[in-house]
C-alpha positions as CSV (number, residue, x, y, z in Angstrom):
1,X,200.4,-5.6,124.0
2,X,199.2,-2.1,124.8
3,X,197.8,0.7,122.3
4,X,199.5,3.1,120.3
5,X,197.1,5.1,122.1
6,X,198.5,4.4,125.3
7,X,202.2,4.5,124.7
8,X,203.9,7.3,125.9
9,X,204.8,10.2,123.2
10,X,208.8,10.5,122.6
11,X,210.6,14.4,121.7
12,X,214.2,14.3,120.4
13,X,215.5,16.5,121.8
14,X,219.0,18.7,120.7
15,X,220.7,18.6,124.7
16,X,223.0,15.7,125.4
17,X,221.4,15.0,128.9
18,X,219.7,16.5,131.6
19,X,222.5,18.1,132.9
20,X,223.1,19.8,130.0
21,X,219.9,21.4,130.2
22,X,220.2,22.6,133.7
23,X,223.4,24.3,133.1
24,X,222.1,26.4,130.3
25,X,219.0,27.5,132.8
26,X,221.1,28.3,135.2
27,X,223.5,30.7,133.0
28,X,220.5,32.1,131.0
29,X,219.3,33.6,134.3
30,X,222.7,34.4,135.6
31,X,223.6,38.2,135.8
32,X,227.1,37.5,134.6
33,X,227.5,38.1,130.9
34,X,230.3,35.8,130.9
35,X,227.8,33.0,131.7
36,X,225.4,34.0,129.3
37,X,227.4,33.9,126.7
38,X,227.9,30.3,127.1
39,X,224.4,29.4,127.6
40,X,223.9,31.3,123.9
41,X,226.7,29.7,122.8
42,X,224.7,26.5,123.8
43,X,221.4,27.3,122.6
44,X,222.8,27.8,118.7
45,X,224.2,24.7,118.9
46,X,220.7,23.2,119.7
47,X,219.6,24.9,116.7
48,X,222.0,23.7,114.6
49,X,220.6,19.9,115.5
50,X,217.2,21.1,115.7
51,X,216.9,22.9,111.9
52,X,213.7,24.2,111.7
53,X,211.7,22.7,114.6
54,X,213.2,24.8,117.6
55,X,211.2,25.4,120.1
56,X,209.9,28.9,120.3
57,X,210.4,29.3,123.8
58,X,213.9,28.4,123.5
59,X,214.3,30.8,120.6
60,X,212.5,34.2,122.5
61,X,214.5,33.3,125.7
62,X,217.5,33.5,123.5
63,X,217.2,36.7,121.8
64,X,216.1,38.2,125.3
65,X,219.2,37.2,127.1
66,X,221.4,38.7,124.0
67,X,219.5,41.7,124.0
68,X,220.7,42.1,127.7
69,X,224.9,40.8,127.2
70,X,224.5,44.2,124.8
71,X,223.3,46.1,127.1
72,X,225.3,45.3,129.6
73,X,228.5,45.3,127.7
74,X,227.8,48.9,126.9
75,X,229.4,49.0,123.0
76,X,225.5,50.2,121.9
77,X,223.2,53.5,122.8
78,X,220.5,53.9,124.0
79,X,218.3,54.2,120.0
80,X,219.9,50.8,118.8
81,X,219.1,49.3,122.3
82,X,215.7,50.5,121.8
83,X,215.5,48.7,118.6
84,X,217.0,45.7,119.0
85,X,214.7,44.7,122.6
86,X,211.8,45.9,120.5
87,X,212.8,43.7,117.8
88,X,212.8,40.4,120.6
89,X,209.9,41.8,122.2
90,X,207.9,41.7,118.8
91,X,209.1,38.5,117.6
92,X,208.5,36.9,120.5
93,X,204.3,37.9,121.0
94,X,204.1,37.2,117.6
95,X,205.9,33.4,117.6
96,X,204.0,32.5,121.4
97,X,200.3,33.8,119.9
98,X,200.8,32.5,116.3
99,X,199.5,28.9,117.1
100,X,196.3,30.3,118.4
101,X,195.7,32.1,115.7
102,X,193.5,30.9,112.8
103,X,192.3,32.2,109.3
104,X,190.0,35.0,111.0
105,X,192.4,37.5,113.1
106,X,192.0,37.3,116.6
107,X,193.4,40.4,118.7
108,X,196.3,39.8,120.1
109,X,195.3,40.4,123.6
110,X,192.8,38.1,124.0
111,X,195.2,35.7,122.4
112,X,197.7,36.7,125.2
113,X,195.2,37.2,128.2
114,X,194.6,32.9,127.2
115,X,198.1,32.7,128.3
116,X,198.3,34.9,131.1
117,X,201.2,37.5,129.5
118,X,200.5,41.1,131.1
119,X,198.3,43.3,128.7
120,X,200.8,46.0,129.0
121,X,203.4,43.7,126.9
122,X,201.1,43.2,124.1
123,X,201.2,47.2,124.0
124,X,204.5,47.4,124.2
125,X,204.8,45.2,121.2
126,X,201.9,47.8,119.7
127,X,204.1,51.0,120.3
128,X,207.0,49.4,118.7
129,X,204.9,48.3,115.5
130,X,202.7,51.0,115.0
131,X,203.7,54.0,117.3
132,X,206.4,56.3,118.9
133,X,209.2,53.8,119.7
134,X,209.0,53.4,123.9
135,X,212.0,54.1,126.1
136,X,214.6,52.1,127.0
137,X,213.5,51.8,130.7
138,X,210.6,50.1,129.5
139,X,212.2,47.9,127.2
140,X,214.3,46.7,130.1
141,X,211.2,46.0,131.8
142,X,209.5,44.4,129.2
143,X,212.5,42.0,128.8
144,X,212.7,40.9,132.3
145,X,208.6,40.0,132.5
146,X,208.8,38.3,129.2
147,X,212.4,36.1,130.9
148,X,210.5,36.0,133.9
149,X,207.3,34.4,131.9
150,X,209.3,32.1,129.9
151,X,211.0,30.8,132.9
152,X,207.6,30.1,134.4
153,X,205.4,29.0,131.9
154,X,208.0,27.2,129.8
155,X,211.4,26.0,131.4
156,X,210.1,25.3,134.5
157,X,207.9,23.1,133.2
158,X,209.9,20.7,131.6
159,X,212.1,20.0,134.5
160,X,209.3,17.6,135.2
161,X,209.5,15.2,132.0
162,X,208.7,15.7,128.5
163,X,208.2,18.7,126.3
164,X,204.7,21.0,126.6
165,X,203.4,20.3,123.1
166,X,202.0,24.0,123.4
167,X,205.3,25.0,122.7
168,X,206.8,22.8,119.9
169,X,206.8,24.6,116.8
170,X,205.2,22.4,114.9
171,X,201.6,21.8,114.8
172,X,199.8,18.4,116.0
173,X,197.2,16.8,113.0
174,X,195.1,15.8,115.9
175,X,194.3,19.4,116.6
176,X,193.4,20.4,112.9
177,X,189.6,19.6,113.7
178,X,189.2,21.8,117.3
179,X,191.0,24.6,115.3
180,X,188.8,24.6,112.4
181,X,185.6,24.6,114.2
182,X,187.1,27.0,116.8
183,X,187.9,29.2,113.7
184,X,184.3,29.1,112.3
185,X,183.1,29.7,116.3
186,X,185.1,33.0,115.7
187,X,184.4,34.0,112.0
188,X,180.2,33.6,113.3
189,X,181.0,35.5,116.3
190,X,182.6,38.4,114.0
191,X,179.8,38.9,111.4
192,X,177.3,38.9,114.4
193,X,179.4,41.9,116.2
194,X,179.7,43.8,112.5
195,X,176.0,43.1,112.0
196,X,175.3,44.6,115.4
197,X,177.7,47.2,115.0
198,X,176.0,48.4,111.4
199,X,172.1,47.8,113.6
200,X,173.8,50.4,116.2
201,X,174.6,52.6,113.4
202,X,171.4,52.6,111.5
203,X,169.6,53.2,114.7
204,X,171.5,56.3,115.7
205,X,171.7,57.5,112.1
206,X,167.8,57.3,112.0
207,X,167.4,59.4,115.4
208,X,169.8,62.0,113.7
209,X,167.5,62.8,110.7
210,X,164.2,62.6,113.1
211,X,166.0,65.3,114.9
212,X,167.3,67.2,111.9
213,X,163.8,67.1,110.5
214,X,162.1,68.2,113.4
215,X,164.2,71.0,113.4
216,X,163.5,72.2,110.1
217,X,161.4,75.5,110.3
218,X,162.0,76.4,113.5
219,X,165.1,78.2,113.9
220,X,163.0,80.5,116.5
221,X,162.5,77.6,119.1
222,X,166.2,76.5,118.6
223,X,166.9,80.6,119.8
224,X,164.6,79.9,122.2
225,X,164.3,77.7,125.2
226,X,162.2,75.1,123.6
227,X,163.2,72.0,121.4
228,X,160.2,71.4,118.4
229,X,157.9,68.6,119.2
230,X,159.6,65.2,118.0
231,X,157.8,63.4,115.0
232,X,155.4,60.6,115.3
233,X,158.6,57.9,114.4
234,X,160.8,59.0,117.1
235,X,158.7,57.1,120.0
236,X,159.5,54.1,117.9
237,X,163.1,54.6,117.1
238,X,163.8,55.4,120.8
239,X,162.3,52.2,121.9
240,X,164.4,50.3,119.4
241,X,167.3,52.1,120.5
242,X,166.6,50.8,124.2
243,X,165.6,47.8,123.4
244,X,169.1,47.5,121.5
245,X,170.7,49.2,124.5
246,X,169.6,46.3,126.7
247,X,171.1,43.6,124.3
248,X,174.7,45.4,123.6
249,X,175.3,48.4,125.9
250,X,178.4,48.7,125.2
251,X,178.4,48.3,121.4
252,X,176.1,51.5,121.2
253,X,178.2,53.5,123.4
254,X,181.2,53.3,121.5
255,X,178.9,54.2,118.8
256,X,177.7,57.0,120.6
257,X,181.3,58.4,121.0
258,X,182.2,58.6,117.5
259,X,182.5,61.5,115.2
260,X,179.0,62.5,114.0
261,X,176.9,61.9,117.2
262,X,177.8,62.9,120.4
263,X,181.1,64.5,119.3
264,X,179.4,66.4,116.1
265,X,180.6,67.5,112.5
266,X,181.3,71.4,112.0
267,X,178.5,70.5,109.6
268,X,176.0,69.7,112.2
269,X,176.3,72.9,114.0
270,X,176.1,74.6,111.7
271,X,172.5,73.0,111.1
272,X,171.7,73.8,114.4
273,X,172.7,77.0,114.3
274,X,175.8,76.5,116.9
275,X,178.5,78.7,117.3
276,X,181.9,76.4,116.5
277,X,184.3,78.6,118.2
278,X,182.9,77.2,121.6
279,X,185.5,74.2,121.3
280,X,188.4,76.7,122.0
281,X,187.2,77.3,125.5
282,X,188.6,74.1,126.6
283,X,189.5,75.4,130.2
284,X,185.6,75.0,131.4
285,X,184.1,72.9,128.4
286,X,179.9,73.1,128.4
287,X,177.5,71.5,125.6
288,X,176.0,74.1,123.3
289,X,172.6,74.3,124.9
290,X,170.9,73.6,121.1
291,X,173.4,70.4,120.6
292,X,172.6,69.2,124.2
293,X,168.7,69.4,123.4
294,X,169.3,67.4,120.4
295,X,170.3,64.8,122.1
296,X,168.0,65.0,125.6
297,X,165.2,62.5,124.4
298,X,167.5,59.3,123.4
299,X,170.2,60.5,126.6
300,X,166.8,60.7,128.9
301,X,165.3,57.0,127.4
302,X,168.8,55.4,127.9
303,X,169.0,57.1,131.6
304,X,169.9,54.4,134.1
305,X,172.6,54.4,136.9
306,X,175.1,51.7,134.9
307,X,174.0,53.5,131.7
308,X,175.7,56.8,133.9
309,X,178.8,54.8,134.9
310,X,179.2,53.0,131.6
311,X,179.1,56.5,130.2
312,X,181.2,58.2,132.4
313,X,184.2,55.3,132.0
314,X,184.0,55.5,128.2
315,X,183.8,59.5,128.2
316,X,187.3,59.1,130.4
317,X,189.0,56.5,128.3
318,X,188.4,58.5,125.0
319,X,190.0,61.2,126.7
320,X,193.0,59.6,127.6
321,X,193.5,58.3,124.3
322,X,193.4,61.8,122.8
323,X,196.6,63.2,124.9
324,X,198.9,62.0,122.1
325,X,196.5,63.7,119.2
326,X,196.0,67.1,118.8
327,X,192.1,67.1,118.3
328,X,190.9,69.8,120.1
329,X,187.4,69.8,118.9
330,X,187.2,66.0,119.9
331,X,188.9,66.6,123.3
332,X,186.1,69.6,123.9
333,X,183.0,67.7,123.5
334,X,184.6,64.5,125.2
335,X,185.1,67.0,128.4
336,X,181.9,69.0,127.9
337,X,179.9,65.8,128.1
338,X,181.8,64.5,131.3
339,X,180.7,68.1,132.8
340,X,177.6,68.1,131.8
341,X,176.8,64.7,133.3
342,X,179.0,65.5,137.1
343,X,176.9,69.0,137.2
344,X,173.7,67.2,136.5
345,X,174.5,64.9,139.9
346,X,175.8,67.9,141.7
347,X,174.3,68.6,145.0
348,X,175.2,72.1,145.7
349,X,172.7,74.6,146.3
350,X,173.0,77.3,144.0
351,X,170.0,78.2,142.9
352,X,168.1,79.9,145.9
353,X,166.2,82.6,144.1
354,X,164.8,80.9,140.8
355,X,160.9,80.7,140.4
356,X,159.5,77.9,140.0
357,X,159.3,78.5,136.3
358,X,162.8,78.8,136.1
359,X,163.6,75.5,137.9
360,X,161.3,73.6,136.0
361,X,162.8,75.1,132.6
362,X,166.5,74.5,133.9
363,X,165.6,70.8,135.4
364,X,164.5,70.0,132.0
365,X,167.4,70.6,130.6
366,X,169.4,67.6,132.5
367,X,170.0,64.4,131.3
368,X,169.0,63.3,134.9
369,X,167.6,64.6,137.9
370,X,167.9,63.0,140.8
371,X,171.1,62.5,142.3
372,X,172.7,58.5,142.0
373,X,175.8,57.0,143.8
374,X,178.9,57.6,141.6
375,X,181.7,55.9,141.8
376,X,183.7,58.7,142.8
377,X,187.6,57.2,143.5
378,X,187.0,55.8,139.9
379,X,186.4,58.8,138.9
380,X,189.5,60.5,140.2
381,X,192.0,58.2,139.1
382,X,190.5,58.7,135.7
383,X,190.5,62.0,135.8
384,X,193.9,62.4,136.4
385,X,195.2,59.5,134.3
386,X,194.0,61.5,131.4
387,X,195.4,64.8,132.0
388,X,194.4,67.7,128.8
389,X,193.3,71.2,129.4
390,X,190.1,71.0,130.9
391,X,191.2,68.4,133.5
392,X,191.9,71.2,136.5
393,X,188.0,72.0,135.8
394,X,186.4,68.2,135.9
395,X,189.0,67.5,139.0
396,X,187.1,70.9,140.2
397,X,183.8,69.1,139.6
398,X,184.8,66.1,140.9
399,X,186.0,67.3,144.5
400,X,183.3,69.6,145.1
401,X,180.5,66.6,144.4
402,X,182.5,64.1,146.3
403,X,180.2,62.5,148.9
404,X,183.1,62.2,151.2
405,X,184.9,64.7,150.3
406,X,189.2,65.4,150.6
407,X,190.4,68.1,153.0
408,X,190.3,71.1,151.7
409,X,194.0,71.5,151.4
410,X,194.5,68.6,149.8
411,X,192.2,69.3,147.4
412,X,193.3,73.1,146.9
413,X,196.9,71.6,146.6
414,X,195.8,68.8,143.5
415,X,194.0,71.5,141.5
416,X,197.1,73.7,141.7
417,X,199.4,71.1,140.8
418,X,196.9,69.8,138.1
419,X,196.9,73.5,136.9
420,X,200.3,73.5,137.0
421,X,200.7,70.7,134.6
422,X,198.1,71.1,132.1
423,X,198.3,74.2,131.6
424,X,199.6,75.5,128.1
425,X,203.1,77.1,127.6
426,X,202.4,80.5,126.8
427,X,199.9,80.7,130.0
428,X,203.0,79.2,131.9
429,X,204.1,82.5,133.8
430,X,200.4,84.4,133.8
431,X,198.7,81.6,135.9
432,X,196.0,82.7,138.6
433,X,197.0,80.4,140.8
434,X,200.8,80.7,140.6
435,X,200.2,84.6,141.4
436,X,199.0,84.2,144.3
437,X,201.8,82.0,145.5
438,X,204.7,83.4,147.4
439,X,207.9,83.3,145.9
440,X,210.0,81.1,149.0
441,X,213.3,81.5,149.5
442,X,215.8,79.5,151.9
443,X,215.9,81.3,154.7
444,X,212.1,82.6,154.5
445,X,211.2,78.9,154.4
446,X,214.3,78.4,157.6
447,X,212.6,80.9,159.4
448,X,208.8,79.2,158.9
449,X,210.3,76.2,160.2
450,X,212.0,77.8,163.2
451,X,208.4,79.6,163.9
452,X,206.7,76.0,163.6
453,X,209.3,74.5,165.7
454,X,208.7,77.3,168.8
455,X,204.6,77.0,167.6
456,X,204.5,73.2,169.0
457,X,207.0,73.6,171.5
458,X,205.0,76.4,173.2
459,X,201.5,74.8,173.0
460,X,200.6,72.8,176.3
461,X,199.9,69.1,176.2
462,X,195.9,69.7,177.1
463,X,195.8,72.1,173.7
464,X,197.2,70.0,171.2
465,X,194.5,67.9,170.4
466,X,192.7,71.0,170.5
467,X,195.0,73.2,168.2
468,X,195.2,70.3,165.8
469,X,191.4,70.4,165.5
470,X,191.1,73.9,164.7
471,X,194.5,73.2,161.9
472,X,191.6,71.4,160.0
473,X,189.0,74.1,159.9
474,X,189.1,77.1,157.8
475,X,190.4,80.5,158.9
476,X,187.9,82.4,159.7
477,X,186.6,79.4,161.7
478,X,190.1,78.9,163.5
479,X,190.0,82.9,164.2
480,X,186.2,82.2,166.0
481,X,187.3,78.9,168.0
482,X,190.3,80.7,169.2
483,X,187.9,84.0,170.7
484,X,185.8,81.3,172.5
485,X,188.9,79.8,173.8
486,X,188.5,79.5,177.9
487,X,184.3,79.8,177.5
488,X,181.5,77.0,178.0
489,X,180.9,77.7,174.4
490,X,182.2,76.6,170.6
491,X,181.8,76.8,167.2
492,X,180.0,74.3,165.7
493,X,182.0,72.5,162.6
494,X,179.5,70.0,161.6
495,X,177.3,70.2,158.6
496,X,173.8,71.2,159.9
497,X,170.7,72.5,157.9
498,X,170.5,75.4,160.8
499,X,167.1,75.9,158.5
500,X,165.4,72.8,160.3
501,X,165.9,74.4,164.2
502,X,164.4,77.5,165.6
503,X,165.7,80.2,166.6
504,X,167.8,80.1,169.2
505,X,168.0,76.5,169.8
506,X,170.6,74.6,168.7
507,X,170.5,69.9,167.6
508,X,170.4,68.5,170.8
509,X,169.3,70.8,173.0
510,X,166.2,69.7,175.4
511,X,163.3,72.0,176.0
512,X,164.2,72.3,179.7
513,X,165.6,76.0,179.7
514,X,168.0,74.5,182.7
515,X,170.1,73.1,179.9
516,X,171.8,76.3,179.4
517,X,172.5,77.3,182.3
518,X,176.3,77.3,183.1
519,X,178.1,75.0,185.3
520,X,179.5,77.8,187.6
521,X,177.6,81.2,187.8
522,X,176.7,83.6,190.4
523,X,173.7,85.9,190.1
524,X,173.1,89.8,191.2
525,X,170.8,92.1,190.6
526,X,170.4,94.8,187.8
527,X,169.5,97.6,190.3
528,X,173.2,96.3,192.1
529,X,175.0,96.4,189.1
530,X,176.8,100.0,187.5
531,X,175.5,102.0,185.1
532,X,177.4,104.2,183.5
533,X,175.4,107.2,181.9
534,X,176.2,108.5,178.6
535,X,177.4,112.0,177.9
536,X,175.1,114.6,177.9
537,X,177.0,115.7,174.8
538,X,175.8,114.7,171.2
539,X,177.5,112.7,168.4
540,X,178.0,113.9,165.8
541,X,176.3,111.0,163.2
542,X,177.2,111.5,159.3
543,X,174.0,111.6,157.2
544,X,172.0,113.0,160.9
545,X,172.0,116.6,161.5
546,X,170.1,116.4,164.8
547,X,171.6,115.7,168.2
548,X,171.4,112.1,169.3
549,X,168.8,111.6,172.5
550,X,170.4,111.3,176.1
551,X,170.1,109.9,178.9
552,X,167.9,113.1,180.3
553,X,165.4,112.2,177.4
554,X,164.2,108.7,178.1
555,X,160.6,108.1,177.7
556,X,160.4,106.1,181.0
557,X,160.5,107.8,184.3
558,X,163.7,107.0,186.8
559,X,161.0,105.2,189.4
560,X,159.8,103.1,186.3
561,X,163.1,101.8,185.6
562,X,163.7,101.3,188.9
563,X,161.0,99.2,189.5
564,X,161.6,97.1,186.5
565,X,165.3,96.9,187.1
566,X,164.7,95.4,191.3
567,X,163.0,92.3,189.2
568,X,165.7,91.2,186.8
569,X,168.9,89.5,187.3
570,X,171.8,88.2,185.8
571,X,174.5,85.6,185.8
């Protein structure tokens, strides 16, 4: 006699037989409406027999396929579409997560990452709770995923035997255990990320009125290019605050971001004696230099090359979150910050004439100084998923510190089109960039294609590798290349520090003087060749009132240069 424990579990089930079941599958995912009328026919019978204990799967992929007979039927617009797929859409991540929910409130897309449903779903379902209502185009979208899941993860599967237990709407007594200690897992787990999140807090908070303290008093050094000497308890709270940094990195960071630290009150600058109106310059945003030497000390401690990149991501999502607010004093320091932290790893060479004192003063004024390995394609999708006013200036940044850097029209080309679209209406017909433009009409850009055409047509076969190559370099380059065109010489395109070679020697060359010589040459004499004399006359020169010296009044004698001219040569 074998075990209750070993018998196999039995679901009634609301289809008369297999067949049945396939046939409604099939018309569910048919694209005739006819068909799926049917098949929803079908399915409210099976609730009918079922009562309450439908399955939920059975119940979302229902309201999904009605929502698309509407649609296709066309007897709604576009606004009631909108609400009822939202309306499916929400029911049906709130009916597939609610089992794994306990007492404590999990987030939801955790809940649905467990079950492999796209995160983009769950925010679908977010817009339609708590936001602007999305459009249809992505409700349709949203519909066929979620059909396309459901198919997957639940119909599918049951073509293979019994019913998935995951599904069944009711719960299982056997699981009442795992779900209570899972829920006490989580409700530990929560007070230890509030207790951390309060630690994070208190830490910062504490740095704050060191800082604040420090200050006190000395309004001249805050004028001034020094910061007061910190207090005895900062070296302490630093080393607490990196100590904490190595435990929960990303815990203090959001910290960081939030209004009152590095994104401060108009109460703290006025503390530090900072000028507000700075955040309306959002075109090129830059850190009050008082606020950004408030900071330095914890920003320098903290310094690490994943503490930069950690940074940097955070700095970038916080702006992309604030294109659907209006916080422009938010959306300035988020921007100033990303600046300040590109210019600190910029390589350029700008500062040529500075003392030493004056490097030494600006250097320590960077949250870092030597220069670390961003990830710099990261960077530029970011930038530009996140588009706000100062985005043409950090794309700017961006592709001018790029180790391997775009070609220069592309990039000209993606600042002008990021320009184009963030910059603000009134500014819309008074843009820089769209002045210097040329206004192109059809035939002007007929005739530039006409001209192209004869261009390529009229260049020999040896020359187009070589007319392509000078397409790439800059104008005044191309103009060069194309004098020196026919000549055993070139213009050098590569980036060389010319600083490192003498002059008149050039990388590569051997210190055989033969090396220059030129592959075919003839030589003659400088007493063979002509010379032509000058005019006796004088030249007038403007700012000289005497007469230039002629030929007549040469210091050497004509059997001096004579001799020195039978011993030269050229080629």
């Amino acid at each position: 006699m074998k075990k209750k424990g070993s018998e196999k579990k039995r679901h009634v089930v609301a289809w008369v037989n297999k067949a049945e079941w396939d046939q409604v599958l099939e018309y569910l995912y048919s694209k005739d409406p006819a068909l799926q009328r049917y098949a929803l026919q079908r399915i409210s019978a099976w609730k009918a027999r079922y009562a309450n204990s439908t399955p939920v799967a059975v119940e979302c992929t229902g309201d999904l396929v009605r929502c698309q007979v509407l649609d296709r039927s066309g007897q709604l617009d576009g606004d009631d579409l909108v609400l009822l797929y939202g309306a499916a859409l929400v029911r049906f991540v709130n009916l597939i997560t609610e089992k794994q929910q306990g007492k404590t409130a999990r987030p939801l897309r955790r809940l649905a990452g467990n079950l492999n449903i796209p995160e983009w779903v769950v925010d679908l379902r977010h817009n339609f709770t708590h936001r602007k209502l999305p459009t249809l185009k992505w409700c349709r979208k949203g519909c066929k995923v979620v059909l396309d899941w459901l198919q997957q993860e639940y119909w599918s599967r049951q073509l293979g035997g019994g019913a998935n237990v995951d599904w069944d709407s009711q719960s299982d007594g056997e699981d009442e255990e795992m779900d209570l200690k899972r829920q006490e897992d989580e409700l530990i787990e929560r007070q230890r990320e509030m207790e951390a999140y309060k630690s994070a807090r208190e830490l910062l908070i504490s740095y704050e009125k060191e800082q604040f303290q420090a200050s006190e008093g000395s309004k001249e050094d805050l004028r001034g290019n020094m910061w007061p000497a910190p207090l005895a308890d900062m070296s302490w709270i630093l080393a607490e605050i990196k100590q904490f940094a190595l435990e929960s990195s990303e815990l203090l960071m959001d910290v960081l971001l939030e209004d009152g630290f590095l994104v401060p009150t108009p109460e703290q600058l006025d503390i530090l004696g900072c000028d507000s109106s700075d955040s309306h310059s959002l075109t090129e945003p830059r850190i009050p230099q008082t606020f950004l030497r408030f900071w330095l000390p914890l920003l320098k401690v903290l310094n690490s090359q994943s503490f930069i990149h950690l940074l940097l991501e955070k700095l970038f999502v916080e702006l992309k979150q604030l294109t659907t607010e209006q916080n422009n004093h938010r959306a300035f320091y988020i921007s100033a910050w990303i600046s300040e932290l590109i210019l600190c790893n910029s390589n350029k060479f700008e500062y040529h004439f500075e003392t030493k004192t004056q490097k030494k003063a600006r250097m320590k004024d960077r949250i870092f100084v030597n220069r670390i390995h961003l990830r710099w394609q990261q960077l530029l999708s970011a930038c530009l998923d996140a588009p706000c006013t100062s985005t043409p200036h950090l794309l700017q940044l961006i592709l001018d510190d790029m180790e391997h850097p775009l070609p220069l029209e592309t990039r000209q080309r993606l600042v002008q089109l990021c320009s184009i679209y963030t910059q603000p209406a009134h500014l819309e017909l008074h843009h820089p960039l769209q002045q210097k433009q040329p206004i192109y009409t059809l035939e002007s850009l007929h005739e530039k294609l006409q001209h192209s055409r004869h261009h390529s047509r009229s260049t020999a076969a040896p020359e187009r590798s070589e007319s392509s190559q000078e397409h790439k370099l800059p104008d005044v380059l191309v103009e060069k290349a194309k004098l020196l065109r026919g000549s055993p010489w070139q213009v050098c395109v590569d980036k060389v520090l010319w600083k490192n070679f003498p002059l008149g020697k050039v990388p590569g060359q051997s210190d055989d003087p033969s090396c220059l010589m030129v592959e075919n040459h003839t030589t003659m004499t400088v007493f063979d060749q002509p010379v032509e004399l000058e005019n006796s006359s004088t030249h007038s020169v403007p700012g000289v009132s005497a007469p230039l010296r002629t030929v007549e009044g040469l210091l050497w004698s004509h059997s001096d240069v004579n001799k020195l001219k039978s011993g030269l040569q050229l080629f």
